[in-house]
N, CA, C and O of each residue as an XYZ file, in Angstrom:
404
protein
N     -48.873    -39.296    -20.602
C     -47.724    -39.378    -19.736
C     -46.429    -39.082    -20.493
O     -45.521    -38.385    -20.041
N     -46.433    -39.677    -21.688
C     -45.230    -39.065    -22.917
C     -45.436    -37.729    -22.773
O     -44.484    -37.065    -23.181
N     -46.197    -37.206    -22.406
C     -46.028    -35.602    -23.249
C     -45.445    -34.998    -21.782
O     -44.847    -33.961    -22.070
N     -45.385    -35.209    -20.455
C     -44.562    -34.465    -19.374
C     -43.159    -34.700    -19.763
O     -42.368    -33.773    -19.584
N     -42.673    -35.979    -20.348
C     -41.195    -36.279    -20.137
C     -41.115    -35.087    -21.421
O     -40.481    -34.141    -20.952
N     -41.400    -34.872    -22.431
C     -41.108    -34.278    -22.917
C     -41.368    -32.520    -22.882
O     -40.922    -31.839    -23.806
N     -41.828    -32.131    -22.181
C     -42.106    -30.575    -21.349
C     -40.107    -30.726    -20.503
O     -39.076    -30.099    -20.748
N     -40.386    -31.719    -19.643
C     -38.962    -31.688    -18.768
C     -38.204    -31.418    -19.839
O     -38.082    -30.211    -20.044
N     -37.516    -32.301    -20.780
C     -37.094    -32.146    -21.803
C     -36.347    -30.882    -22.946
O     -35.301    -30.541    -23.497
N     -37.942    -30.520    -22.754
C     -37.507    -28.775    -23.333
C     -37.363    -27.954    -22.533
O     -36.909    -26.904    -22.990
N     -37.586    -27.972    -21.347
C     -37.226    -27.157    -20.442
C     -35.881    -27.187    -20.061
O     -35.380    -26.089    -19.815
N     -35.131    -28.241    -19.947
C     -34.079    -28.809    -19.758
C     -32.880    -27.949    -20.688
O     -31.797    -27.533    -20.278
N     -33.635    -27.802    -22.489
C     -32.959    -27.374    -22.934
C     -33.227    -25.973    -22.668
O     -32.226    -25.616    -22.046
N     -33.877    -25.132    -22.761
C     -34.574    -23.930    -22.932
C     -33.581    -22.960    -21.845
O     -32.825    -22.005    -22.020
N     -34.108    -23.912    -20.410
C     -33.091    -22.676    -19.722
C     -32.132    -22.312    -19.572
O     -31.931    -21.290    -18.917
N     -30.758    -23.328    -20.370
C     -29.809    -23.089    -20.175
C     -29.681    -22.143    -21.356
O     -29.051    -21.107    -21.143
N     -30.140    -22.324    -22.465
C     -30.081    -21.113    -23.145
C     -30.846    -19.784    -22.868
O     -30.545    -18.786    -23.524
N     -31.808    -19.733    -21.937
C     -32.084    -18.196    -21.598
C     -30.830    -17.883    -21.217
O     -30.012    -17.391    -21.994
N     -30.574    -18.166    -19.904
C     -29.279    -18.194    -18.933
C     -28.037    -17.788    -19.867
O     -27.464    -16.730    -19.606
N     -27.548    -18.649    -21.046
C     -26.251    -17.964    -22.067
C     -26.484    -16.661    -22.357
O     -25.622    -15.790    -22.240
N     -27.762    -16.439    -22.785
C     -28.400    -15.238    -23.536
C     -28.161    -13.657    -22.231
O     -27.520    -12.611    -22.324
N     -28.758    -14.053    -21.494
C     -28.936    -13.412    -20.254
C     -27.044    -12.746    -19.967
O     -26.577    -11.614    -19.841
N     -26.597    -13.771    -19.966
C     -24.904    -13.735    -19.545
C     -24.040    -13.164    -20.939
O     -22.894    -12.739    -20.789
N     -24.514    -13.183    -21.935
C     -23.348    -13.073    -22.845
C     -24.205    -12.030    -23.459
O     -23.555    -11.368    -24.268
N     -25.488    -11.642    -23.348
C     -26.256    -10.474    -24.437
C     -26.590     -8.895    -23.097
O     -25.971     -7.867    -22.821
N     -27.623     -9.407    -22.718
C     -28.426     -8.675    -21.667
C     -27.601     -7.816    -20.675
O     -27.664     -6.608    -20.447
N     -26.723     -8.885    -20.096
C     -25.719     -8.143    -19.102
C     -24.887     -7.017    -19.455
O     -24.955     -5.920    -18.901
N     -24.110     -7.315    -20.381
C     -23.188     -6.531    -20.747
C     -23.711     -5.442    -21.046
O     -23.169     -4.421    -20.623
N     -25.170     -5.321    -22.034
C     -25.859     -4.136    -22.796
C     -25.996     -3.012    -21.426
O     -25.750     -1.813    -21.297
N     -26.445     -3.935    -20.638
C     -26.992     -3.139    -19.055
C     -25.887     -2.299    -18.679
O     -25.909     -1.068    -18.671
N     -24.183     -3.597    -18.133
C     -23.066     -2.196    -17.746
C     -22.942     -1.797    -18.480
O     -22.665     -0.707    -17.980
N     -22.815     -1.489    -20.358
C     -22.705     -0.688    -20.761
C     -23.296      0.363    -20.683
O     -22.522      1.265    -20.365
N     -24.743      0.827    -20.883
C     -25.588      1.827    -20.567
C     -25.425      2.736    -19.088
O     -25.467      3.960    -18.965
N     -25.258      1.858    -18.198
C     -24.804      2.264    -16.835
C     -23.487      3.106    -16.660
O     -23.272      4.085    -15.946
N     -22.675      2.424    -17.531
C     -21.021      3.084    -18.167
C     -20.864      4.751    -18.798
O     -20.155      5.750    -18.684
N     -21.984      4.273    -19.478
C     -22.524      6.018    -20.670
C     -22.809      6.509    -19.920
O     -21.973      7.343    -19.573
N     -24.233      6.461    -18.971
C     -25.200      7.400    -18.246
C     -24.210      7.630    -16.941
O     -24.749      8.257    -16.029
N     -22.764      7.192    -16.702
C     -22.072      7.828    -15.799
C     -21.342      8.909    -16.376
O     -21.362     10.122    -16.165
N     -20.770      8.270    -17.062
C     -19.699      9.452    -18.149
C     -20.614     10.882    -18.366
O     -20.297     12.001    -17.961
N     -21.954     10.471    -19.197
C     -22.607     11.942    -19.189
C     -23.131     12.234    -18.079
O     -23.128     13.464    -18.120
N     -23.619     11.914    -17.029
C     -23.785     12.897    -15.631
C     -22.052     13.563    -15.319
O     -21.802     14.757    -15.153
N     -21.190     12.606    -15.307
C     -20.253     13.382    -14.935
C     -19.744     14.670    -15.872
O     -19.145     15.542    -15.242
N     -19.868     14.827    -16.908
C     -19.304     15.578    -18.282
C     -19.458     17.143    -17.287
O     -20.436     17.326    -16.562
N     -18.364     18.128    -17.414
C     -18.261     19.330    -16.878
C     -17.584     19.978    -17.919
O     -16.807     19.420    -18.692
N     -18.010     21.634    -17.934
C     -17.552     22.655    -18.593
C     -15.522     22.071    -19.034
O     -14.778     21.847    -18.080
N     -15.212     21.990    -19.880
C     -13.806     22.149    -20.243
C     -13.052     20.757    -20.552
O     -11.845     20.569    -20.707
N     -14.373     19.615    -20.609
C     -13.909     18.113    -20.858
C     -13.560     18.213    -22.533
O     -13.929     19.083    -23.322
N     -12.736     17.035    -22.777
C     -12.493     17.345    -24.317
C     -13.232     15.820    -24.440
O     -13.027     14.888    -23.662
N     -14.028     15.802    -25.462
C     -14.942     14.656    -25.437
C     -15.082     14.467    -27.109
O     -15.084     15.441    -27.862
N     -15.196     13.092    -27.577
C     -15.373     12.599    -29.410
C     -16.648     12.256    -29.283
O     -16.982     11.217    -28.714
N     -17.463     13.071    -29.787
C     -18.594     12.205    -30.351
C     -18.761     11.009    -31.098
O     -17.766     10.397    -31.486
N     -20.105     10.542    -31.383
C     -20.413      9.159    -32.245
C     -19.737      9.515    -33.394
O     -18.859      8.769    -33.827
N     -19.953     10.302    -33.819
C     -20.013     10.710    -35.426
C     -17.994     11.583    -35.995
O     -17.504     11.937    -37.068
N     -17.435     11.551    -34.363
C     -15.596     10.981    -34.612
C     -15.491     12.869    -33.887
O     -14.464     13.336    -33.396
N     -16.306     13.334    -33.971
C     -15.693     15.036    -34.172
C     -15.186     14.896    -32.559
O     -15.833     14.168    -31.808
N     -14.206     15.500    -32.151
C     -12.923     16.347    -31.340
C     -13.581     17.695    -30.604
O     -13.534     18.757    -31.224
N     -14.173     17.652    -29.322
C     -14.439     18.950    -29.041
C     -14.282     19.117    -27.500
O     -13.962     18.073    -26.933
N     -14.453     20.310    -26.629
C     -14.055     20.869    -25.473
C     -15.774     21.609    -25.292
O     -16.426     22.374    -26.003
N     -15.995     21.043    -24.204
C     -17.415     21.172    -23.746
C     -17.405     22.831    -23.218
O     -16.918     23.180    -22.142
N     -18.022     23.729    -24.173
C     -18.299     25.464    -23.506
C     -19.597     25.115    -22.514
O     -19.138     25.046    -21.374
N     -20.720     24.923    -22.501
C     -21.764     25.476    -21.380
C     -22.298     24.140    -21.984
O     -21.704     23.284    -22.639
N     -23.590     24.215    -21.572
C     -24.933     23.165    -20.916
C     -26.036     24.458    -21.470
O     -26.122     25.646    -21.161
N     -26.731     23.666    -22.339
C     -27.560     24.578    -22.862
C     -29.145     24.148    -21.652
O     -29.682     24.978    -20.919
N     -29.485     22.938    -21.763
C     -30.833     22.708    -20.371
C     -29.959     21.513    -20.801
O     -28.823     21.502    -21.273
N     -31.101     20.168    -20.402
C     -31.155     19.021    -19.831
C     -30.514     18.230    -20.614
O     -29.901     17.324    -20.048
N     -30.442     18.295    -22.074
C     -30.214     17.377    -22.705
C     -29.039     17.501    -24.436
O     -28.627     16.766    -25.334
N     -28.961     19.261    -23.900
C     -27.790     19.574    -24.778
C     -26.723     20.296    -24.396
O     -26.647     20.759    -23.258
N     -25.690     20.486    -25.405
C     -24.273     20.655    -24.667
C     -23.859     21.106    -26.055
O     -24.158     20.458    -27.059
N     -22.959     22.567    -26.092
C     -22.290     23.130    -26.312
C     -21.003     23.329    -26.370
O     -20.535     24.090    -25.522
N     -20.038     22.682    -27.420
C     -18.994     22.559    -28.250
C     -18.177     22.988    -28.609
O     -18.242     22.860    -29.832
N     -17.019     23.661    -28.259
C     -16.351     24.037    -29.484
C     -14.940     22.990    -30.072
O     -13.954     22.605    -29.442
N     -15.328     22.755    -31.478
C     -14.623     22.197    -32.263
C     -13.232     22.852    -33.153
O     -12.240     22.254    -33.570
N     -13.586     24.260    -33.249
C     -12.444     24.899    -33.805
C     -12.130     25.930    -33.448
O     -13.217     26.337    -33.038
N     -11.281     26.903    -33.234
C     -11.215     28.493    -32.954
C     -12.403     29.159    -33.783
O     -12.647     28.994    -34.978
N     -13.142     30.020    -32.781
C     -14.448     30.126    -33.174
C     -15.776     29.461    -33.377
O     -16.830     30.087    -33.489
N     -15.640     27.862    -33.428
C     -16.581     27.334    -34.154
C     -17.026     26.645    -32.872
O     -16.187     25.818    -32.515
N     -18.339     26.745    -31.873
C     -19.487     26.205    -31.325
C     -20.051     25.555    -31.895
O     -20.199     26.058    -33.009
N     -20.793     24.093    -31.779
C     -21.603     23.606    -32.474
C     -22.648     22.705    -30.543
O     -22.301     22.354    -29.416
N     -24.236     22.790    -31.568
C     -25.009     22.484    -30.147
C     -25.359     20.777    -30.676
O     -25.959     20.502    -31.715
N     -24.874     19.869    -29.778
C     -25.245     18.722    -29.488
C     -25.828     17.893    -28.484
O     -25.512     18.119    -27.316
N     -26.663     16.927    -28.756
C     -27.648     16.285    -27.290
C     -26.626     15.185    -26.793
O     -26.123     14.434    -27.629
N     -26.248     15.050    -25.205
C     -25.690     14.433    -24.612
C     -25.205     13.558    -25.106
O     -24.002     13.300    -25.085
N     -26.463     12.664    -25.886
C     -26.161     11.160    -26.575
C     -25.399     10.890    -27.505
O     -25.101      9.728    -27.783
N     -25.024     11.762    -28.043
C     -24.185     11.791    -29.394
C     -22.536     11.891    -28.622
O     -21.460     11.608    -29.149
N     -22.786     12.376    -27.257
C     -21.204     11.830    -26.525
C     -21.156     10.833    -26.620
O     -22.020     10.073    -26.183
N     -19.707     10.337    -27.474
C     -19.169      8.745    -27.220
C     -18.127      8.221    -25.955
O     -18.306      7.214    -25.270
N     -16.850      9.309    -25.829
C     -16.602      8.918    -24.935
C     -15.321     10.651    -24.523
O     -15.184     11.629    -25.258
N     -14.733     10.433    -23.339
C     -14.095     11.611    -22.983
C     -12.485     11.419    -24.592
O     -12.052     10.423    -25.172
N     -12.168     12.768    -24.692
C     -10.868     12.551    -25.574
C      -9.912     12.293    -24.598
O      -9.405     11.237    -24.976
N      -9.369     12.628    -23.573
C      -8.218     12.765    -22.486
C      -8.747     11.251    -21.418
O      -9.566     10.988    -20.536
N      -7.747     10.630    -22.146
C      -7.552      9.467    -21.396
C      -7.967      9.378    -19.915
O      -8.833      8.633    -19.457
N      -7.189     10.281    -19.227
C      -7.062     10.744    -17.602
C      -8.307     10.840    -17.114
O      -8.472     10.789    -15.895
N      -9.698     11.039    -18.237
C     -10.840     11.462    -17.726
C     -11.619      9.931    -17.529
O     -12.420      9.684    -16.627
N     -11.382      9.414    -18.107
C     -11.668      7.772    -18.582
C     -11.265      7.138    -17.419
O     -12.007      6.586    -16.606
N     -10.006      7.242    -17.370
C      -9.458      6.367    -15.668
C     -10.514      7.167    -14.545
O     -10.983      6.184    -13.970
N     -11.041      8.152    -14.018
C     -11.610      8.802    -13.263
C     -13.138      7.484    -13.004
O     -13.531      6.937    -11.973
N     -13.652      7.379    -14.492
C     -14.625      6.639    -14.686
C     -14.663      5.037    -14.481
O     -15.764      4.524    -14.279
N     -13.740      4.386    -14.515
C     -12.894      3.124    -14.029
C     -11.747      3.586    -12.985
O     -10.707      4.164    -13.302
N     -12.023      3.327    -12.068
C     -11.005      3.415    -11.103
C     -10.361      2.082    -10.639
O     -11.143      1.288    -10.115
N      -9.084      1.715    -10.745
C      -8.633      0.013    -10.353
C      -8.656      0.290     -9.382
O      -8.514      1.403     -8.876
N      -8.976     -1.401     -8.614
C      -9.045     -1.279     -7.563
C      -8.034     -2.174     -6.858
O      -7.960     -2.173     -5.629
């Protein structure tokens, strides 16, 4: 009979820490991902966008599904996969993606 009070017990403690975890880890990871995978569906020919890795570029074409075409300098194209977009360079494109309400 000791050993139910103590099941209640840990349970008692247990779920309120899933529940923190859930609220302060899980959630956020989720809108974030949801946040990205909008930004790159939206990404169109002539966005100026920073990759992970800091570089400055203006989106030329869509090579297929999962890469995208760059240019970083007069002359200079470089081919990168969607994911390596971090976020738009032009502010204005960012508000488009958050709209206040």
């Amino acid at each position: 009979m000791a050993q139910n009070g103590s099941i209640m017990d840990s349970l008692v403690l247990i779920v309120p820490m899933v529940l923190i975890f859930y609220f302060l880890i899980i959630r956020p990871q989720k809108k974030q991902a949801k946040q990205k995978k909008l930004m790159i569906d939206s990404l169109k020919k002539g966005d100026k966008i920073i990759t992970t890795s800091g570089m400055i570029g203006e989106i030329e074409g869509f090579k297929d599904l999962d890469r995208v075409e760059i240019k970083i300098a007069q002359n200079t194209k470089i081919l990168i996969v969607k994911q390596a977009i971090a976020t738009f360079a032009d502010p204005k494109d960012v508000e488009k993606l958050n709209p206040k309400k």
